[in-house]
RODO-2510 file (C-alpha; in nm, 4 decimals, decimal comma):
residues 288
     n   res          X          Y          Z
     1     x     8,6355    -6,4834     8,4241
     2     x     8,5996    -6,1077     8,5129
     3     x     8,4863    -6,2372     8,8964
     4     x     8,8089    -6,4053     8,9167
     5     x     8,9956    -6,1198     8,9139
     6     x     9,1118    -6,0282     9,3042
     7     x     9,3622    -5,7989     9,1960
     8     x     9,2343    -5,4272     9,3812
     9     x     8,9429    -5,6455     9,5761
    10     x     8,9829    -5,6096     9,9522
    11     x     8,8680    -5,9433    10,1855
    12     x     8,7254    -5,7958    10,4937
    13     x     8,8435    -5,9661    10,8025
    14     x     9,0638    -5,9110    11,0881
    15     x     9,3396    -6,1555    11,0910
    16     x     9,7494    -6,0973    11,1862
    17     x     9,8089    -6,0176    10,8407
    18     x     9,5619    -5,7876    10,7735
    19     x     9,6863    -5,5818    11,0601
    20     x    10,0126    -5,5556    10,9592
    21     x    10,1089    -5,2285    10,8542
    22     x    10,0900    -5,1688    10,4594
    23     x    10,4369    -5,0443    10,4583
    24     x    10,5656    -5,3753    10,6248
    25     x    10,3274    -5,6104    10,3335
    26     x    10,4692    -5,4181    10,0472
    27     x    10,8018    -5,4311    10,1132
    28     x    10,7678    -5,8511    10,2352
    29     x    10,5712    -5,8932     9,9098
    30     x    10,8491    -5,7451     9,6852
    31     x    11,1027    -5,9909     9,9248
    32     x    10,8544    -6,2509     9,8265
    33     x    10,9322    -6,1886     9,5018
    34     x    11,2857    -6,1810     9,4950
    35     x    11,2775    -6,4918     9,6738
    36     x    11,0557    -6,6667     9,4266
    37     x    11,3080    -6,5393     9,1539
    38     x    11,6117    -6,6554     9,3860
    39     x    11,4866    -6,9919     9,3953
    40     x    11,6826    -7,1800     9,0851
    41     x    11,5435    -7,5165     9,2009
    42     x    11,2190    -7,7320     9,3180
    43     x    11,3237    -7,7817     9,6441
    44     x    11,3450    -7,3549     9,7194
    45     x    11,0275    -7,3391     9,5177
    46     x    10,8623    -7,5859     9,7605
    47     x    11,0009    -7,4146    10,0235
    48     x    10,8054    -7,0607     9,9295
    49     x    10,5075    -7,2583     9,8012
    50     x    10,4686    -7,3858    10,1853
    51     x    10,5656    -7,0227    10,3229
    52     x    10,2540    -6,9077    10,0736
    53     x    10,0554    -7,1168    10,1913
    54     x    10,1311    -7,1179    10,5918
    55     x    10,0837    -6,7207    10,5054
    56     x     9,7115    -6,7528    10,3370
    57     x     9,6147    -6,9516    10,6588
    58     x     9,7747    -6,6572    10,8963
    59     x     9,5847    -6,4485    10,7320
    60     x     9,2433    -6,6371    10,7193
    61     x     9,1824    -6,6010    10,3063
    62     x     8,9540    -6,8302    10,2042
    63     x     9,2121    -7,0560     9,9653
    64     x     8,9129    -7,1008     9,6476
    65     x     8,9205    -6,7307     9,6397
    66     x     9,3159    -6,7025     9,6247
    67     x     9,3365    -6,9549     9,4015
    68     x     9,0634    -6,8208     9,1883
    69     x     9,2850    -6,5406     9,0423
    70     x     9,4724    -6,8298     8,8920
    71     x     9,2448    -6,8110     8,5830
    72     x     9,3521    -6,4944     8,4421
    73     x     9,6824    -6,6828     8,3688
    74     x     9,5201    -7,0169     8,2243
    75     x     9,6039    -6,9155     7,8822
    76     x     9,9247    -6,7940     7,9631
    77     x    10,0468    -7,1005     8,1314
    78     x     9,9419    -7,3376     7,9150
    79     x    10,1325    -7,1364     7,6212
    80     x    10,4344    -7,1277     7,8119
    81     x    10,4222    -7,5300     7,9356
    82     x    10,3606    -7,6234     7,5659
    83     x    10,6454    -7,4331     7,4229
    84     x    10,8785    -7,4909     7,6762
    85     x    10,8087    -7,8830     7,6255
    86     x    10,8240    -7,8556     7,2794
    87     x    11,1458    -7,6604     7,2258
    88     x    11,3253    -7,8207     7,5010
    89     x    11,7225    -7,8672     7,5323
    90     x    11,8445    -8,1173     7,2234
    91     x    12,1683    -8,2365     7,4501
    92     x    11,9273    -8,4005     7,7016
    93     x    11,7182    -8,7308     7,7083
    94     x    11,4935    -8,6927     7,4429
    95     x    11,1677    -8,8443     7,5028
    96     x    10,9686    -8,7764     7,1841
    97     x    11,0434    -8,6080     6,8674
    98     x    10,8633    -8,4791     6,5909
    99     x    11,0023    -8,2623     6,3294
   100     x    11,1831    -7,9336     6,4960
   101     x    10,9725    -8,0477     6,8537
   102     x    11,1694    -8,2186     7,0654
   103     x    10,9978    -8,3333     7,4334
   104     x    11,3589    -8,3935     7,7055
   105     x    11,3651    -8,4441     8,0456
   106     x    11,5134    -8,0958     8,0833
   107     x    11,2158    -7,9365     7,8685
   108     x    10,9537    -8,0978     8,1332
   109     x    11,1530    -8,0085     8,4243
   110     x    11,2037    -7,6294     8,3009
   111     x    10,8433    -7,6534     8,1899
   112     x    10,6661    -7,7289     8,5673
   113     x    10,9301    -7,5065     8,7209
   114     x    10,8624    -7,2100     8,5451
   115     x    10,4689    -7,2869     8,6085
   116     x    10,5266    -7,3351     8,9414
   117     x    10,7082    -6,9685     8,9700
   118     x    10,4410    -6,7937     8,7859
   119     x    10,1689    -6,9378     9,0309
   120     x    10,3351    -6,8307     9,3438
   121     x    10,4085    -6,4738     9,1779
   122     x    10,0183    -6,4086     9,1087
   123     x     9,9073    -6,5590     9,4708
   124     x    10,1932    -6,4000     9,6588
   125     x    10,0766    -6,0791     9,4751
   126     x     9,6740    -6,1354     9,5621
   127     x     9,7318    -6,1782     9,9137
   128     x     9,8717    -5,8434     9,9416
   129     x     9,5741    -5,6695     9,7456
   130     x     9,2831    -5,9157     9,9287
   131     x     9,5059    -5,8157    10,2935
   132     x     9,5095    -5,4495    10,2202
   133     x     9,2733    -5,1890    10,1009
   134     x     9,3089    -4,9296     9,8642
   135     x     9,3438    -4,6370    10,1296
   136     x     9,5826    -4,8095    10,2997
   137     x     9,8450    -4,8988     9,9942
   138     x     9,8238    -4,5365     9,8922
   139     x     9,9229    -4,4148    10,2179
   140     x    10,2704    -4,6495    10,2395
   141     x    10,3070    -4,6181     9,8635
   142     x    10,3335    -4,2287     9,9774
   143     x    10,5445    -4,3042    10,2346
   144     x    10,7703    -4,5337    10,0914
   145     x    10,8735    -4,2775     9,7976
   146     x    10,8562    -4,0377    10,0436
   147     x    11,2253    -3,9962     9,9626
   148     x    11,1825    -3,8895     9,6040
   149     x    11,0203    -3,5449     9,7376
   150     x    11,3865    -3,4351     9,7503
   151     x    11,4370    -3,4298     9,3842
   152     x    11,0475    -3,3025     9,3548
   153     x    10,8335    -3,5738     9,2441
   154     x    10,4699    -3,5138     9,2902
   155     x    10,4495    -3,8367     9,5285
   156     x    10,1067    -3,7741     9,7096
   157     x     9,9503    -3,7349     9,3389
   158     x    10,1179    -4,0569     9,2249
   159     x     9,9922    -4,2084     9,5210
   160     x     9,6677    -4,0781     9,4575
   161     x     9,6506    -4,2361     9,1079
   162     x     9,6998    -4,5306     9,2242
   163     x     9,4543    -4,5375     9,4583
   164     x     9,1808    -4,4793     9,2117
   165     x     9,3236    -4,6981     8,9879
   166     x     9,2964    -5,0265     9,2696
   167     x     8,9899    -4,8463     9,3393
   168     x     8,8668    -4,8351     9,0228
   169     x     8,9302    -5,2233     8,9125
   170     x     8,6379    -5,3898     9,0830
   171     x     8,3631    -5,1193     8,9708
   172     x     8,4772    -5,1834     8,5563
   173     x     8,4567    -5,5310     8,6751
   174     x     8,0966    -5,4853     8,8037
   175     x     8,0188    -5,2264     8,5253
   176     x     8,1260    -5,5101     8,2698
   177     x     7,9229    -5,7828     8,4396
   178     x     7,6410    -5,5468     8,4005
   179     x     7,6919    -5,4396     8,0005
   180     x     7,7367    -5,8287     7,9229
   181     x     7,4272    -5,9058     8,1086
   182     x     7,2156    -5,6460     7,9069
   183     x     7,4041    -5,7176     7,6053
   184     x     7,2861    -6,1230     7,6023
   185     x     6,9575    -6,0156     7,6756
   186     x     6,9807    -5,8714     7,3741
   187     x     7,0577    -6,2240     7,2080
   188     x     7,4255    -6,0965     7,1627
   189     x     7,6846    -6,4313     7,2189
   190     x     8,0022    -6,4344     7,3555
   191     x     8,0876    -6,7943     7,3332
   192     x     8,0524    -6,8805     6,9674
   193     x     8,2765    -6,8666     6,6679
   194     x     8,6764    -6,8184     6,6437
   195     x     8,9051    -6,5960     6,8096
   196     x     8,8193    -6,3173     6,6071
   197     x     8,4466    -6,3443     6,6029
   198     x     8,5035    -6,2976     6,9903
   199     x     8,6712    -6,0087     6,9555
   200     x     8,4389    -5,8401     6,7376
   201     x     8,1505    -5,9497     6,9778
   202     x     8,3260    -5,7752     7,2674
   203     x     8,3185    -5,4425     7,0308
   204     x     7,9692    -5,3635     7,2299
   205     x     8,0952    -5,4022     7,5349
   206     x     8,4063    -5,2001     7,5263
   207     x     8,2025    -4,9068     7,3374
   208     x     7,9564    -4,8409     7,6983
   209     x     8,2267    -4,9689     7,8837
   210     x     8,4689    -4,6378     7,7872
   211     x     8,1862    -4,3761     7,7940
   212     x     8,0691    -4,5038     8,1530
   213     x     8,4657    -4,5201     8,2734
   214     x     8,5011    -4,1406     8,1064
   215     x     8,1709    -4,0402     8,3091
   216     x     8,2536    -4,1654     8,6545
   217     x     8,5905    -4,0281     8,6120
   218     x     8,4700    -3,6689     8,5447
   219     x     8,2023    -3,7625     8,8754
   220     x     8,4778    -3,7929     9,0927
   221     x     8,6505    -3,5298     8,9578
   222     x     8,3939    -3,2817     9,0668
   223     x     8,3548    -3,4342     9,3893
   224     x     8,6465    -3,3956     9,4639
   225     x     8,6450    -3,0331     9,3287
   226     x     8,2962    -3,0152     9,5451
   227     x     8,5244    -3,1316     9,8688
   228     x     8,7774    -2,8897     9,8266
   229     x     9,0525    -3,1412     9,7704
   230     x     9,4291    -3,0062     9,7067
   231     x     9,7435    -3,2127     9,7332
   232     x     9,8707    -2,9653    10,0043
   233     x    10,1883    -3,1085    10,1666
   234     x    10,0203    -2,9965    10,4924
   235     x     9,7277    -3,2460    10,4118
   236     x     9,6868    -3,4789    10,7493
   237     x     9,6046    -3,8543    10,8019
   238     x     9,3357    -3,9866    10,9764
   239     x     9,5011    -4,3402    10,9958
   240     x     9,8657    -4,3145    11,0688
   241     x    10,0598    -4,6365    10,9822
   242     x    10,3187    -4,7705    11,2962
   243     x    10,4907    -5,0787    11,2569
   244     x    10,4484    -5,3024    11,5271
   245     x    10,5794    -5,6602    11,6594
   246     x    10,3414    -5,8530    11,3914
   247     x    10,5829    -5,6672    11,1088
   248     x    10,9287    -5,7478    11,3088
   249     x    10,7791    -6,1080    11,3163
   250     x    10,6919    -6,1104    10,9633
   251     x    11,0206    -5,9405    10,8183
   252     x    11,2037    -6,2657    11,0317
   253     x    11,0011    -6,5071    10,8997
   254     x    11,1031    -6,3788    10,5325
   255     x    11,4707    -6,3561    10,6267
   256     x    11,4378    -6,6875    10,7003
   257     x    11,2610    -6,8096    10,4028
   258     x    11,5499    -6,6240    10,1709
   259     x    11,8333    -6,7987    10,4012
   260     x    11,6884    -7,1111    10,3042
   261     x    11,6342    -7,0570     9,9702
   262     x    12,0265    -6,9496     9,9402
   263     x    12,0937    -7,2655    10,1501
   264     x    11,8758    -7,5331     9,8666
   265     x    12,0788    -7,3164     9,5869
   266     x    12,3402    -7,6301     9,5987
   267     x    12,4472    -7,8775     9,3273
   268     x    12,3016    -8,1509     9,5139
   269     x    11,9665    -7,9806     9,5349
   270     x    11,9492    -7,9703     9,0754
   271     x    11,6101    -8,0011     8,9421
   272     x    11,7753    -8,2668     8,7298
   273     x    11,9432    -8,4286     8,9818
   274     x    11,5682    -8,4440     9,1406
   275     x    11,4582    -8,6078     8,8270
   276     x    11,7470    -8,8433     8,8221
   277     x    11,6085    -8,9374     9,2274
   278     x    11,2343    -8,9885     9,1381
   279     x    11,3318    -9,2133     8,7793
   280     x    11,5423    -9,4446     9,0474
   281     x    11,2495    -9,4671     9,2840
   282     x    11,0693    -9,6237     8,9379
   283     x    11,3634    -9,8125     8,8696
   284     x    11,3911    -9,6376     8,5221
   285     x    11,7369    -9,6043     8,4093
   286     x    11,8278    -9,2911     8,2158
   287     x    12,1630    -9,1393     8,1306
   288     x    12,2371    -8,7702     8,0318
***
């Protein structure tokens, strides 16, 4: 499960999106997002599912490995399907019903759409993190609150934390790889009992985990002490970041993708109206 994880891991290849400039990704990703929100049917959704998609192949990302970061939200989208099926609309078709559940039409419908959203928020998400490295998202993270230095927030330190942090996410994953290892060598087990027996067999895990976190903190800390390092506002960048014709060519693309989402937000383009469309195709005849 840890492995899965691609948030703050950096795929090393030279594509058109990976030579975009950070500034440019961050700002398309949060447009991304907005658009995924924006979308209030299937048809928009589709629309930025095959914009995700056309963008993972621009950018050469193996699609197992995007996909993989999928499985940190198992859990969480198969609680969310089930109770949005469950506790579905009780004006609509009802299809089943059992006590206070009720299964409608409208339940299902909400139920893949919201799935759906949450899937293209975590890959639109990975793509920037797999496309970027850590160095470079703290530079346009700097320069993007650049603006904020006028009411004197410590931006390069903010930036700086959150460079360690991305930095930090695949070492704790590699650390706790290691701990788990040793620990099952041990004849510990991870995979029996109930919920809370797991949890208390993850107790020696989090324990080494910690101490080793606290220790590699303080070793960078005096590295960086041993370096000389000071968040001097006359500090200088080795890679300065220029946006070029991929990012005008991007930022159109996206403009696009919103227009057309704003265009799909129509009546005649309902999720329910959808429905209606694919019941006719089976010649099943419902009425709500």
């Amino acid at each position: 499960m840890l492995n899965d994880i691609t948030f703050g891991q950096y795929y090393p290849i030279t594509s058109f999106v990976h030579n975009m400039d950070a500034r440019a990704k961050i700002l398309l990703s949060i447009a991304m997002i907005v658009a995924i929100f924006l979308a209030d049917n299937f048809y928009g959704l589709l629309l930025v599912t095959g914009f995700t998609l056309f963008m993972i192949l621009v950018a050469k990302l193996p699609l197992f490995r995007v996909l993989r970061s999928l499985k940190m939200i198992l859990f969480i989208t198969i609680f969310m399907t089930i109770f949005t099926v469950l506790f579905g609309s009780k004006n609509d078709a009802v299809i089943a019903k059992w006590w206070i559940f009720v299964i409608t039409y409208q339940g299902i419908v909400n139920a893949l759409f919201l799935v759906l959203r949450l899937i293209l928020l975590v890959v639109a998400t990975s793509v920037l993190t797999l496309t970027t490295t850590p160095v470079a998202l703290t530079d346009a993270i700097e320069s993007l609150l650049t603006p904020l230095k006028w009411i004197k927030f410590p931006v390069h330190a903010f930036a700086m934390i959150m460079s360690i942090a991305l930095r930090m996410i695949p070492t704790l994953i590699e650390e706790t790889n290691k701990i788990i290892a040793a620990q099952k060598a041990r004849g510990a087990n991870f995979e029996k009992g109930g919920l809370i027996q797991k949890a208390k067999a993850m107790i020696p895990v989090l324990v080494p985990l910690l101490v080793n976190a606290f220790h590699r903190s303080e070793e960078l800390a005096n590295a960086m002490d041993a370096r000389c390092y000071s968040g001097s506002k006359k500090r200088t960048k080795y890679k300065k970041l220029v946006f070029t014709y991929r990012d005008i060519l991007a930022v159109v693309f996206v403009a696009g993708l919103i227009t057309g989402i704003v265009l799909l937000n129509k009546p005649q383009f309902a999720n329910m109206e959808i429905l209606r469309q694919i019941l006719h195709l089976f010649k099943v005849q419902v009425s709500w």
